[in-house]
MARSEKOL-625416 format. One record per atom (N, C-alpha, C, O, CB): y, z, x; residue in one letter. Coordinates in pm, whole numbers, padded with zeros to 5 digits, always signed. Glycine has a CB too. Example, Ala and Ser with C-alpha at 12.3 -4.5 7.8 and 13.67 -1.06 7.14 Angstrom:
2
-00569+00780+01319A-00450+00780+01230A-00330+00780+01320A-00332+00846+01424A-00447+00905+01131A-00225+00708+01285S-00106+00714+01367S+00003+00787+01290S+00114+00804+01341S-00060+00572+01408S
//
This chain:
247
-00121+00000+00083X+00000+00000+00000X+00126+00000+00086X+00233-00056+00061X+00001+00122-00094X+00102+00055+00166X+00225+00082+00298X+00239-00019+00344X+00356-00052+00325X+00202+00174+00423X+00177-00105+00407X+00162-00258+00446X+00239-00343+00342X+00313-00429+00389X+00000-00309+00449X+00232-00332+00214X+00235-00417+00133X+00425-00373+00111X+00517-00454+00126X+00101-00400+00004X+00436-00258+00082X+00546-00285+00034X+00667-00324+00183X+00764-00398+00173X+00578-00150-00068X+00633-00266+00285X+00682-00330+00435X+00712-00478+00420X+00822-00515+00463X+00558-00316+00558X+00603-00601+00348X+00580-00699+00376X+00709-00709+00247X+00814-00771+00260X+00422-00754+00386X+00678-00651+00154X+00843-00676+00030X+00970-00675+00104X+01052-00765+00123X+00877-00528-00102X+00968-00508+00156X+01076-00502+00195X+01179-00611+00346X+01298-00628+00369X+01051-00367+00207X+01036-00662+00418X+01108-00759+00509X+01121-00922+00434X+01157-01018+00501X+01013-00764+00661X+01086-00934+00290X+01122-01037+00250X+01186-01044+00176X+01213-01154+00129X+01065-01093+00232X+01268-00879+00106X+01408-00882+00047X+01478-00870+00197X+01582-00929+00167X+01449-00744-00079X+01492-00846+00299X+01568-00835+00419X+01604-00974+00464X+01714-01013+00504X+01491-00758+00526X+01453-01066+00445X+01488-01192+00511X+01611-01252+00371X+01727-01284+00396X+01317-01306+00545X+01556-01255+00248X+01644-01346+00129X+01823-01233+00150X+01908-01276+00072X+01530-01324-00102X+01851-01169+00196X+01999-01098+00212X+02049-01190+00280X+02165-01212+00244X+02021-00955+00285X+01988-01303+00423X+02080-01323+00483X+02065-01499+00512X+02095-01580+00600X+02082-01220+00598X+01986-01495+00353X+02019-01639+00351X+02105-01728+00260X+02106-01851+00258X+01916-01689+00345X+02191-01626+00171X+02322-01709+00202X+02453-01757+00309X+02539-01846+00310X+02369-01673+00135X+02420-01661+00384X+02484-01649+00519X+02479-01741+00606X+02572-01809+00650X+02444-01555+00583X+02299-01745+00647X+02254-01854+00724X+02304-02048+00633X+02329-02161+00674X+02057-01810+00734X+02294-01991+00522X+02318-02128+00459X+02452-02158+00487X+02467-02274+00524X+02293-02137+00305X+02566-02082+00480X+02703-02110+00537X+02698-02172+00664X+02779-02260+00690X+02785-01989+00550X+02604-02133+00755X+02628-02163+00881X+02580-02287+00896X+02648-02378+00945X+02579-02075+00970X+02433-02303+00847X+02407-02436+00874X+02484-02573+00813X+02486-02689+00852X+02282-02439+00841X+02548-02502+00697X+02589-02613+00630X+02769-02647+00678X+02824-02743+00624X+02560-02575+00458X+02826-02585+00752X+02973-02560+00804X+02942-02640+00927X+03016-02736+00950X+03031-02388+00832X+02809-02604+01039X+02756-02697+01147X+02736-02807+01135X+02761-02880+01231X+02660-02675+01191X+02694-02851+01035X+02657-02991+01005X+02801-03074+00988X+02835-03176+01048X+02558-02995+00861X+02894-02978+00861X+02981-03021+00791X+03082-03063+00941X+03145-03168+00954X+03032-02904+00666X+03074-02940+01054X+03206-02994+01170X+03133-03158+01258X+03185-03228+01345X+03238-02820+01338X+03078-03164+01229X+03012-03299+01372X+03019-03401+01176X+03120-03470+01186X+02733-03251+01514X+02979-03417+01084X+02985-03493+00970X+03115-03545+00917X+03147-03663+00933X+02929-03424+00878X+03198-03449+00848X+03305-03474+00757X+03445-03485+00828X+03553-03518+00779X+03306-03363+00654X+03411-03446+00965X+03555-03445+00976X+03652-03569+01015X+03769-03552+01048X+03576-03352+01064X+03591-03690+01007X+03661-03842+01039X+03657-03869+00882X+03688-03984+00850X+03559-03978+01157X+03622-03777+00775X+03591-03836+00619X+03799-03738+00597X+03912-03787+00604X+03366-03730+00489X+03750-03602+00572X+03847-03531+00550X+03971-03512+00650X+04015-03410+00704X+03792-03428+00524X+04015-03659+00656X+04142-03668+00707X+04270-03716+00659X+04270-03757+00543X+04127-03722+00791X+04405-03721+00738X+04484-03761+00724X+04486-03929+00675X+04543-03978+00577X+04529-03715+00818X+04431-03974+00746X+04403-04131+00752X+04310-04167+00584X+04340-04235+00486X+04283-04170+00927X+04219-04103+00609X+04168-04137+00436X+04227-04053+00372X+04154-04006+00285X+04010-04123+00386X+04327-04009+00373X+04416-03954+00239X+04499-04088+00233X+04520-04113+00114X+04529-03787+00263X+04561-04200+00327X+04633-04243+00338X+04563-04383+00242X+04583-04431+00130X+04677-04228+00474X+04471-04411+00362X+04417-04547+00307X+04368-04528+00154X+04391-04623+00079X+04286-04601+00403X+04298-04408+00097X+04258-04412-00032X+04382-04358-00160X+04350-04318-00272X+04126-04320-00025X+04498-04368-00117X+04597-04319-00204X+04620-04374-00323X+04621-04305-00425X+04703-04320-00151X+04635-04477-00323X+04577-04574-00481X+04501-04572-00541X+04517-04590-00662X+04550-04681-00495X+04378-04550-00487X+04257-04603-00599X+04276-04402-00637X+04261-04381-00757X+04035-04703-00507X+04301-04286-00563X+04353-04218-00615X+04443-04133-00725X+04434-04032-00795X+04353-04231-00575X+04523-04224-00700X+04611-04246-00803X+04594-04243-00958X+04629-04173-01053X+04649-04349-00776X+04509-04372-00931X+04472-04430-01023X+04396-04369-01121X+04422-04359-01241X+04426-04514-00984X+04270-04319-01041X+04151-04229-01106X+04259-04084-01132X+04250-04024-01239X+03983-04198-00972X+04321-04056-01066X+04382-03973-01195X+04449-03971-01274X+04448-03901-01376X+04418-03905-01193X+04529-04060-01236X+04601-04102-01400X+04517-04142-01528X+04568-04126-01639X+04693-04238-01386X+04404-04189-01515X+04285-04190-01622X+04187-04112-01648X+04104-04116-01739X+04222-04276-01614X+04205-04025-01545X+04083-03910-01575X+04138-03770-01519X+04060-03709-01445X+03921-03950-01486X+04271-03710-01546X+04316-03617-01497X+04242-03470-01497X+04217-03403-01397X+04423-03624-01547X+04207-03425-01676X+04097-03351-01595X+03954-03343-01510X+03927-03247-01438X+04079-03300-01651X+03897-03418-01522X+03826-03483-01441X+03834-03428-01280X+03761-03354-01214X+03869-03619-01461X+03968-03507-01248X+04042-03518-01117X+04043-03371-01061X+04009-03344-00946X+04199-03580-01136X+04082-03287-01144X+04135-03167-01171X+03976-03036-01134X+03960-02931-01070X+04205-03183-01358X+03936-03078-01174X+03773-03011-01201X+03697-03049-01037X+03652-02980-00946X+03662-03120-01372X+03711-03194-01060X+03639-03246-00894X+03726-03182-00750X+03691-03146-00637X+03656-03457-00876X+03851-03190-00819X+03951-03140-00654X+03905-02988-00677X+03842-02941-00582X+04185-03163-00650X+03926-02895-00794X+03860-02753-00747X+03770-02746-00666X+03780-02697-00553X+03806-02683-00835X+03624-02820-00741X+03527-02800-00688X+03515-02838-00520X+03446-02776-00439X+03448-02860-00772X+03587-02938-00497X+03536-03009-00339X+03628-02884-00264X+03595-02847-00151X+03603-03223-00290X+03767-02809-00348X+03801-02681-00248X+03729-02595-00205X+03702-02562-00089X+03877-02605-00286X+03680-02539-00351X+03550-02463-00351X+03454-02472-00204X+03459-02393-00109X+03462-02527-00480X+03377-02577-00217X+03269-02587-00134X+03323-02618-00009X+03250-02592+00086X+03171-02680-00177X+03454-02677+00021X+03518-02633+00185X+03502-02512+00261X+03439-02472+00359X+03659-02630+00188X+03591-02466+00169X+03631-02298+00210X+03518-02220+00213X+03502-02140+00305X+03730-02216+00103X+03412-02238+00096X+03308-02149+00113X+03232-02190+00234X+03220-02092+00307X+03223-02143-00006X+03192-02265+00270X+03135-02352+00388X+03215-02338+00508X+03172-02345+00623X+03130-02505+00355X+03342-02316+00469X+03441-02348+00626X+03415-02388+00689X+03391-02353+00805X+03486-02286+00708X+03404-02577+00582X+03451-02668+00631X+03546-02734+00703X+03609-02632+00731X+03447-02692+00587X+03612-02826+00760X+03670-02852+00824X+03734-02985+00710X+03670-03085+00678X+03602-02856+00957X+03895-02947+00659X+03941-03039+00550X+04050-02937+00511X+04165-02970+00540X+03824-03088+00424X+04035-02842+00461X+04132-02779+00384X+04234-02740+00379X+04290-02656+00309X+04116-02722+00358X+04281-02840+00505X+04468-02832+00497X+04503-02998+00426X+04595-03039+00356X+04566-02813+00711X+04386-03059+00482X+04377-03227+00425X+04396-03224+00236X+04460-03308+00172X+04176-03307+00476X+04327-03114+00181X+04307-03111+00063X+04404-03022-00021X+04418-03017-00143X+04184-03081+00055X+04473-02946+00088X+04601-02886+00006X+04708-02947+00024X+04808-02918-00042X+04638-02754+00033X+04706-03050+00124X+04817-03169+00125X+04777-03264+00011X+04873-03318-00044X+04823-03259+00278X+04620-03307-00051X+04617-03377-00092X+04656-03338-00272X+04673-03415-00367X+04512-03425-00033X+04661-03182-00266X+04661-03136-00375X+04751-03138-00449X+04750-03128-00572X+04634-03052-00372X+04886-03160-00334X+05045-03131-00354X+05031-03305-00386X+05119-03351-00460X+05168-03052-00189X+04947-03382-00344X+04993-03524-00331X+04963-03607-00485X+05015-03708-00532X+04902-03600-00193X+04851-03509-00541X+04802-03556-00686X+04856-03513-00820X+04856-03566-00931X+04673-03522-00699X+04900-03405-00775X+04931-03308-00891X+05081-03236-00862X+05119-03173-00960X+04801-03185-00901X+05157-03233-00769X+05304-03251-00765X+05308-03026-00705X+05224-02937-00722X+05396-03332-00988X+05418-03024-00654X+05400-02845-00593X+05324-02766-00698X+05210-02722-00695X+05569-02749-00573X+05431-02759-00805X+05369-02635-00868X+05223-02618-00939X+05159-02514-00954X+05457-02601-00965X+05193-02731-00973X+05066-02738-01050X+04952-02767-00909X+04844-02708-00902X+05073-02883-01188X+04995-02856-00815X+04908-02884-00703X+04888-02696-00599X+04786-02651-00548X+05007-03041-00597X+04991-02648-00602X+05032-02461-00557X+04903-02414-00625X+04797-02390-00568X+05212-02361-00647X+04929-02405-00764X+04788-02338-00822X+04646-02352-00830X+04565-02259-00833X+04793-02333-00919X+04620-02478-00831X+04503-02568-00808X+04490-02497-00620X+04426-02392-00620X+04551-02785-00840X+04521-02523-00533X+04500-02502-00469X+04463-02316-00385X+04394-02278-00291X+04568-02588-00459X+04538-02260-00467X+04536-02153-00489X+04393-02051-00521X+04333-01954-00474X+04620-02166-00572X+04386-02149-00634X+04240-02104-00729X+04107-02169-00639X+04014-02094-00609X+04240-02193-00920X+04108-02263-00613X+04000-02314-00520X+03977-02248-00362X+03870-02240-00301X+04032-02466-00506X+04108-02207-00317X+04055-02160-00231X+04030-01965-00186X+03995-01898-00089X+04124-02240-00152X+04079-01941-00347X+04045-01771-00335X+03885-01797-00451X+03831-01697-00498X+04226-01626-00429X+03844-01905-00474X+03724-01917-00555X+03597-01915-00404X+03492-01852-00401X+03733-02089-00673X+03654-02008-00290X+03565-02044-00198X+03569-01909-00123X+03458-01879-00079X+03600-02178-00118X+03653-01832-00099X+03693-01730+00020X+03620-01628-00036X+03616-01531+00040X+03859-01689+00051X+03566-01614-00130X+03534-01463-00228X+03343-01523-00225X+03244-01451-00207X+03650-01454-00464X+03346-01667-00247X+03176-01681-00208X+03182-01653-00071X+03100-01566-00041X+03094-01841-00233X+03252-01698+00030X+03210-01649+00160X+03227-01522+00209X+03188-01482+00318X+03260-01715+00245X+03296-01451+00114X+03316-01307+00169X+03202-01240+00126X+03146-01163+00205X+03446-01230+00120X+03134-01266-00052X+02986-01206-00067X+02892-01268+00011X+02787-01206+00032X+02931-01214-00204X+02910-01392+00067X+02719-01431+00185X+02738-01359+00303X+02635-01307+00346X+02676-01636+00264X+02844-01340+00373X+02868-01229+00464X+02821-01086+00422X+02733-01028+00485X+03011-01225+00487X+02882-01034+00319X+02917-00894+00255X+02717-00912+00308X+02665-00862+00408X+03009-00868+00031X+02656-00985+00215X+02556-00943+00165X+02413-00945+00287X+02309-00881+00274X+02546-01029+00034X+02454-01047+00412X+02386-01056+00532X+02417-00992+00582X+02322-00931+00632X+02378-01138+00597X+02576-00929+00632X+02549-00851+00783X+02694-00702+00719X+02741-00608+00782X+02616-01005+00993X+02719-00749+00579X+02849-00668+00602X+02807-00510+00545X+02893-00423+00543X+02993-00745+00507X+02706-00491+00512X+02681-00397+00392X+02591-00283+00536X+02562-00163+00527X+02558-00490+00214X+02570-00367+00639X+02474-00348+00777X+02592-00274+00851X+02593-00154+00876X+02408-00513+00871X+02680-00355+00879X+02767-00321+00988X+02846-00227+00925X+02900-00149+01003X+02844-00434+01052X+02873-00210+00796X+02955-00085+00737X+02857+00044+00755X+02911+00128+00826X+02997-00109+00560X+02750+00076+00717X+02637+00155+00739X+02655+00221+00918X+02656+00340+00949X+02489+00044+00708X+02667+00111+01005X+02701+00193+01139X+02858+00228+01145X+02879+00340+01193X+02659+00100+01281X+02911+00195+01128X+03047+00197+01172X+03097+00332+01092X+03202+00390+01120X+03133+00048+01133X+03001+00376+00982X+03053+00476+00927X+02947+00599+00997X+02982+00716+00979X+03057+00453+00759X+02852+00579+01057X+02733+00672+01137X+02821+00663+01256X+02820+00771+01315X+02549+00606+01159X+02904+00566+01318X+02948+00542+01460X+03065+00721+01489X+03122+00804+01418X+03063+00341+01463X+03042+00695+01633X+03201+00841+01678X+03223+00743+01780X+03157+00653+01832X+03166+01065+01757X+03402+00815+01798X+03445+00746+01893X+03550+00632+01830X+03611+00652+01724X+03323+00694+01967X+03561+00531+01895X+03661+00451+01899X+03637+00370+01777X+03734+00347+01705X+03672+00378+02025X+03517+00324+01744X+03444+00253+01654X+03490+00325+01520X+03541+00257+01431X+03284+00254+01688X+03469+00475+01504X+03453+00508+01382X+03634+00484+01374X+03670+00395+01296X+03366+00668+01350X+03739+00556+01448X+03852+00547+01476X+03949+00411+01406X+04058+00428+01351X+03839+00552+01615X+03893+00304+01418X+03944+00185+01366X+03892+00163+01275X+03965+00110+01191X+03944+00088+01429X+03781+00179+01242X+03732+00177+01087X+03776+00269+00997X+03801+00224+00885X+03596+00192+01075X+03801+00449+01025X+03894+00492+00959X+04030+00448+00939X+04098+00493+00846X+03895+00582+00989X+04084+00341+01042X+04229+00316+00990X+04247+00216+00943X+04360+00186+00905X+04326+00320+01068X+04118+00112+00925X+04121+00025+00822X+04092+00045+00700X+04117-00038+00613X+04066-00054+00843X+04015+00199+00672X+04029+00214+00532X+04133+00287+00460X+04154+00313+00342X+03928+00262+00494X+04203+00314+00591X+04296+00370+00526X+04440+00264+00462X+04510+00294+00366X+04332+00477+00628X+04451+00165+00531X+04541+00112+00530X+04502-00056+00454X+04564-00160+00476X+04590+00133+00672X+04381-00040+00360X+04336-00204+00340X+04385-00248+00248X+04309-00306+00171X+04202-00244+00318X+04448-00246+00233X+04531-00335+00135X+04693-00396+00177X+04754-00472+00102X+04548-00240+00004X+04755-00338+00335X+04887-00348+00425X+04756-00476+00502X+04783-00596+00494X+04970-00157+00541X+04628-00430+00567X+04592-00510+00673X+04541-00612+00573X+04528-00712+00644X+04490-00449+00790X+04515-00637+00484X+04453-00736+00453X+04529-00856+00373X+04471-00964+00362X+04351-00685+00391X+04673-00834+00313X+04804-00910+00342X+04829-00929+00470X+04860-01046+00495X+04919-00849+00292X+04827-00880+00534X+04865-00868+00715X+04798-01074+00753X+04852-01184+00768X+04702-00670+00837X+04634-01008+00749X+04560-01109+00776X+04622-01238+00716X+04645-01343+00776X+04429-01081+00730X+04649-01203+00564X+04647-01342+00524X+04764-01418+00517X+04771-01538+00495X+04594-01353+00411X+04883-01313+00542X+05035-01388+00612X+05064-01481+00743X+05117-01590+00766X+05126-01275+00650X+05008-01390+00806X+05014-01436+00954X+04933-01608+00983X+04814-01636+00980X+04921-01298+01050X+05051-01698+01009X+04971-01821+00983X+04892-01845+01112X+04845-01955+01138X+05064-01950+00944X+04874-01707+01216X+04787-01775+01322X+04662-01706+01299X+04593-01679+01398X+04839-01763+01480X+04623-01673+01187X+04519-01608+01198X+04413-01790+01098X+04450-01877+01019X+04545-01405+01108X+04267-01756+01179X+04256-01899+01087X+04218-01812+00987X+04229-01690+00980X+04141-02042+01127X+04148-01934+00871X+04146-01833+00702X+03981-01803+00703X+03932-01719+00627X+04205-01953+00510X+03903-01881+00794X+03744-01858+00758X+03805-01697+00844X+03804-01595+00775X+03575-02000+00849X+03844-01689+00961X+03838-01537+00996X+03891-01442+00938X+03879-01328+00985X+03877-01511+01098X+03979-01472+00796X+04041-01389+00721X+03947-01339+00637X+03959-01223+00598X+04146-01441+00660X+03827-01425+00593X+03726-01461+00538X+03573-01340+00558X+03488-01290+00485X+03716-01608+00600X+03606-01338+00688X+03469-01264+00705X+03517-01123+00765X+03456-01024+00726X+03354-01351+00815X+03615-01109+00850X+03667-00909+00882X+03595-00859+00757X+03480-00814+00747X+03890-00847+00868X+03712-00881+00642X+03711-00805+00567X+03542-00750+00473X+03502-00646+00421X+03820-00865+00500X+03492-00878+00490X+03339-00867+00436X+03269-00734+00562X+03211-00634+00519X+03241-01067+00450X+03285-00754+00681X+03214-00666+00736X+03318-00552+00787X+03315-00494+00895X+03127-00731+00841X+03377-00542+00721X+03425-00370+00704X+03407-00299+00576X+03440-00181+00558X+03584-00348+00725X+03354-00375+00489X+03315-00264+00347X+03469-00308+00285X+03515-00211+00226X+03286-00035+00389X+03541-00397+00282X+03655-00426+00163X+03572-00446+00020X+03471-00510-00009X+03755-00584+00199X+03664-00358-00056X+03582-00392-00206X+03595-00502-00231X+03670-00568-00159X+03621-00328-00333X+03525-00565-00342X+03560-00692-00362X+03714-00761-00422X+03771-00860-00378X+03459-00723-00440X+03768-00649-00566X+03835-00654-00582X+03975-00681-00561X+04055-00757-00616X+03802-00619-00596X+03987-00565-00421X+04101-00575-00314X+04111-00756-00216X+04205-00829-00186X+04053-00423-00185X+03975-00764-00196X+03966-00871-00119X+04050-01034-00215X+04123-01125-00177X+03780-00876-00084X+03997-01003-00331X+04014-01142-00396X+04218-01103-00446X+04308-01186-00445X+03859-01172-00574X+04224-01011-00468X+04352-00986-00512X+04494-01032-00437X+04596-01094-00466X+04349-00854-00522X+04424-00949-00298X+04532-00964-00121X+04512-01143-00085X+04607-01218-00065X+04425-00832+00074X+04366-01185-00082X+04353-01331-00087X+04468-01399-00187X+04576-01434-00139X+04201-01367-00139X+04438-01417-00329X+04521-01534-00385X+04681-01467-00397X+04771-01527-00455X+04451-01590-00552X+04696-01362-00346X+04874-01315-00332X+04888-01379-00221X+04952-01484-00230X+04932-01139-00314X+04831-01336-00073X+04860-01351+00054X+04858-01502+00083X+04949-01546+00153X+04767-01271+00137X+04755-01597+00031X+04795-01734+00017X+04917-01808-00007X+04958-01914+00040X+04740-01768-00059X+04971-01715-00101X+05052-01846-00173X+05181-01860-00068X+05201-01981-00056X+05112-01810-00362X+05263-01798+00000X+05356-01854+00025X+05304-01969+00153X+05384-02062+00158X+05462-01747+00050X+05228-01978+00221X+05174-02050+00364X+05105-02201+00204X+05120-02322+00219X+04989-01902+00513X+05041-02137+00080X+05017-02284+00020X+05152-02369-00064X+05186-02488-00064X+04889-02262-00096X+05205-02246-00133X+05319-02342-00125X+05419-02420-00004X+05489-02510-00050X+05394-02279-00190X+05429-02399+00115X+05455-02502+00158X+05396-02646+00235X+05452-02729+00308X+05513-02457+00198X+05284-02638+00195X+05157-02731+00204X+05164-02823+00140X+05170-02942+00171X+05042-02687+00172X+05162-02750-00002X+05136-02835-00109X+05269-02879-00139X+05285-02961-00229X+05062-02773-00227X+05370-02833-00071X+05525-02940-00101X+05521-03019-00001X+05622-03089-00008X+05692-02869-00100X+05445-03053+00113X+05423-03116+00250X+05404-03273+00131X+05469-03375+00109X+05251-03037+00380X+05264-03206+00076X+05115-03293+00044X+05224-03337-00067X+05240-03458-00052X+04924-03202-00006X+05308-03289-00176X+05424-03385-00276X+05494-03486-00200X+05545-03590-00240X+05553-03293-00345X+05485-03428-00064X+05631-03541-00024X+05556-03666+00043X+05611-03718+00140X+05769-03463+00119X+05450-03712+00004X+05342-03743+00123X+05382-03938+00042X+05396-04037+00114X+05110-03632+00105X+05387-03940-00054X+05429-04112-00079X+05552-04146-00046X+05569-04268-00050X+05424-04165-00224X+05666-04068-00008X+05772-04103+00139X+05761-04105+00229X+05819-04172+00314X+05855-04057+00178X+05683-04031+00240X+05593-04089+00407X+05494-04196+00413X+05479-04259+00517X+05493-03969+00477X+05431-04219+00318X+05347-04310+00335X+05414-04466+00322X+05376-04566+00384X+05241-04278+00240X+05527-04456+00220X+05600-04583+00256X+05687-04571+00374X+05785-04646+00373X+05685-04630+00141X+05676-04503+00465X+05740-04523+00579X+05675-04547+00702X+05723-04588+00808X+05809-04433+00593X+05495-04495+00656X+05465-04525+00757X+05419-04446+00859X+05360-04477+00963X+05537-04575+00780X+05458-04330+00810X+05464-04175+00924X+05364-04127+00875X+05291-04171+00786X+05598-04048+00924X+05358-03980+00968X+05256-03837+00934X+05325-03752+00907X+05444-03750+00939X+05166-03772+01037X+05255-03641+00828X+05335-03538+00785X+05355-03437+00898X+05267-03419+00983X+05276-03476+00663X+05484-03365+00897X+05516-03244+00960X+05416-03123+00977X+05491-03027+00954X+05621-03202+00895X+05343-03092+00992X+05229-02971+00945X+05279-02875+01028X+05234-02761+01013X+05054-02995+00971X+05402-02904+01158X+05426-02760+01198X+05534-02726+01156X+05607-02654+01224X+05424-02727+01327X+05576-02781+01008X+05673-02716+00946X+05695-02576+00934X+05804-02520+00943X+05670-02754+00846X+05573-02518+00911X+05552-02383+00863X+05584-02292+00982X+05570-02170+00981X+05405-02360+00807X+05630-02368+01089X+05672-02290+01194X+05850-02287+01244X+05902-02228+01339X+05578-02343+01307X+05904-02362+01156X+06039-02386+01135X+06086-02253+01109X+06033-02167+01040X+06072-02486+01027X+06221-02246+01192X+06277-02065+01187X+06278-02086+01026X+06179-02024+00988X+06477-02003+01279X+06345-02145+00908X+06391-02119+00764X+06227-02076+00667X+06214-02008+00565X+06485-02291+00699X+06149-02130+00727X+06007-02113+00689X+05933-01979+00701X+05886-01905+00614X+05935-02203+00764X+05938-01967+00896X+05874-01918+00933X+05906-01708+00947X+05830-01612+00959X+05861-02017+01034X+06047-01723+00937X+06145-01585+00931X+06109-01511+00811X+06087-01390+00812X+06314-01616+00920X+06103-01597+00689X+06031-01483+00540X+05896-01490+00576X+05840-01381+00593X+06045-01547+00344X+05827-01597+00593X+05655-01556+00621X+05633-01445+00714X+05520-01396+00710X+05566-01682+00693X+05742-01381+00821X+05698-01294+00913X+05797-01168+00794X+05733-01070+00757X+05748-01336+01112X+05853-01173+00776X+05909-01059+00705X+05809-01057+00607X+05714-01005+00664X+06060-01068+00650X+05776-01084+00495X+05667-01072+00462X+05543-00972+00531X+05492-00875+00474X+05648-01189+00460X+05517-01009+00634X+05457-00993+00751X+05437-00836+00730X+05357-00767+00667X+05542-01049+00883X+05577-00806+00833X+05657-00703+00848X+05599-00590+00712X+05509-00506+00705X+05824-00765+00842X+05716-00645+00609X+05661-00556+00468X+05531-00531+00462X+05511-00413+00436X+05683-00625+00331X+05426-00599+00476X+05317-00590+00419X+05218-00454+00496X+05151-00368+00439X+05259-00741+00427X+05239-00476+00637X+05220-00370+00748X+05401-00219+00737X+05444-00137+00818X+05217-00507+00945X+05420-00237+00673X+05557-00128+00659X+05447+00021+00667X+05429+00098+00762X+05678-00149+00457X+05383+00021+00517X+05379+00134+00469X+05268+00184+00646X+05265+00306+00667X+05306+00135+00275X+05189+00089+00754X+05125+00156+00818X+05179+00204+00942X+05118+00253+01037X+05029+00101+00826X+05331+00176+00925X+05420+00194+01003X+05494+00334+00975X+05504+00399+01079X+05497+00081+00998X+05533+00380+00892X+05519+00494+00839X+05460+00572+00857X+05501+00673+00914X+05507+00497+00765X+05357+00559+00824X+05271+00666+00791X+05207+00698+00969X+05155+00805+00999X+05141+00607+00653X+05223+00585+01065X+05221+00628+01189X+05343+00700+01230X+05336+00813+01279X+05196+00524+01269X+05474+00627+01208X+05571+00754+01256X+05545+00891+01200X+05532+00980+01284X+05720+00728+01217X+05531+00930+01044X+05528+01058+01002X+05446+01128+01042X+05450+01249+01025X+05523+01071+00897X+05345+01063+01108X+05204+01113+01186X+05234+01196+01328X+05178+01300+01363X+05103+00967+01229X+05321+01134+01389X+05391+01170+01516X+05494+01249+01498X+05543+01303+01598X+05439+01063+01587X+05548+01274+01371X+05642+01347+01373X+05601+01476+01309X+05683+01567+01324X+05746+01283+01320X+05487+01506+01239X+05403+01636+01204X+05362+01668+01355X+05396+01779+01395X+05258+01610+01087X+05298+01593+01437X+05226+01625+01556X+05342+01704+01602X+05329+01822+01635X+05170+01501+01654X+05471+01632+01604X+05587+01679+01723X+05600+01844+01604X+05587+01951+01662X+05793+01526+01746X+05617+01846+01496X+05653+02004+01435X+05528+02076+01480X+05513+02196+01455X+05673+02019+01245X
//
């Protein structure tokens, strides 16, 4: 009987970490595959027949662009700045902002449970048994997860698959995760998706789009204040910390 349920328990152990493994293999494949598909250049050359198919089949259009966000992001794939330019390019800022929005806190929340559920539910288990430096930063990420996890998703040098998985293997609830995700997105997608609107003046001209706009001081000064705010309250609560120590 002991044997037997051993042999269960290492084949609920093996099925935990194969949504995980499935991210990986399928993101490996997806970087050496898609990435001469999900480009600049075929956004360009296919802009018409684009067009077109949505002007006749808008929800349709609408349903298929979620979904292909979806399975980027969850995959972290290699496309999904291509597709929030293309999002702004089909459906105009504000409606292309939300669409893009929703697809990619739909994909970020599957990849945060195939993580959560392969290695994150593991590595929270030690880190909370851990002393020392280990336990140290894990107490001050729970203390503070909801400042660090805007933090993550402001900061445009952080990439988003790594915004993607921290939080899965530190024990973030789910809740918090999907909440700080589609807030912390939007200002870095709205100016994407006004890139991806302005993209048939560029295309009758001939050019590429700016993509290091988002690094322009008028851009880039509220995204870091933002920043700033979002990490405030752990700023605080470190000075007041030092200043009980000093009484």
């Amino acid at each position: 009987m002991s044997g037997m349920s051993g042999v269960k328990h290492e084949k609920s152990g093996v099925r935990r970490y194969l949504p995980l493994l499935l991210v990986a293999a399928v993101a490996l494949v997806g970087a050496f595959t898609l990435r001469d598909y999900l480009s600049f250049d075929t956004l360009r050359d296919n802009r018409e027949a684009l067009i077109a198919f949505r002007d006749s089949n808008y929800l349709l259009t609408v349903l298929v662009f979620l979904a292909g966000y979806v399975i980027v992001v969850a995959f972290s794939l290699p496309g999904a700045v291509i597709l929030t330019l293309t999002g702004g390019f089909l459906f105009g800022t504000a409606l292309g902002t939300i669409f893009n929005i929703t697809g990619a806190t739909i994909g970020a929340v599957l990849i945060f449970e195939a993580a959560r559920m392969g290695l994150g539910e593991k590595l929270k288990a030690r880190m909370d048994a851990s002393d020392g430096v280990v336990s140290k930063i894990k107490a001050g990420i729970d203390e503070n997860q909801w400042s660090m996890l805007f933090f993550i998703r402001l900061v445009p040098a952080v990439p988003f698959f790594v915004a993607n998985l921290i939080p899965a293997f530190v024990g973030v609830p789910l809740y918090r995760f999907a909440i700080s995700t589609f807030l912390g997105i939007i200002p870095g997608s709205v100016v994407f998706t006004s890139v991806g609107a302005g993209l048939g003046a560029v295309f009758a001209r001939g050019g590429t789009p700016d993509l290091g706009i988002i690094f322009e001081p008028h851009i880039l000064l509220p995204i870091l204040g933002l920043c700033l705010l979002s990490v405030l309250p752990v700023i605080l609560k470190a000075v007041t910390g030092k200043k009980d120590l000093i009484k």
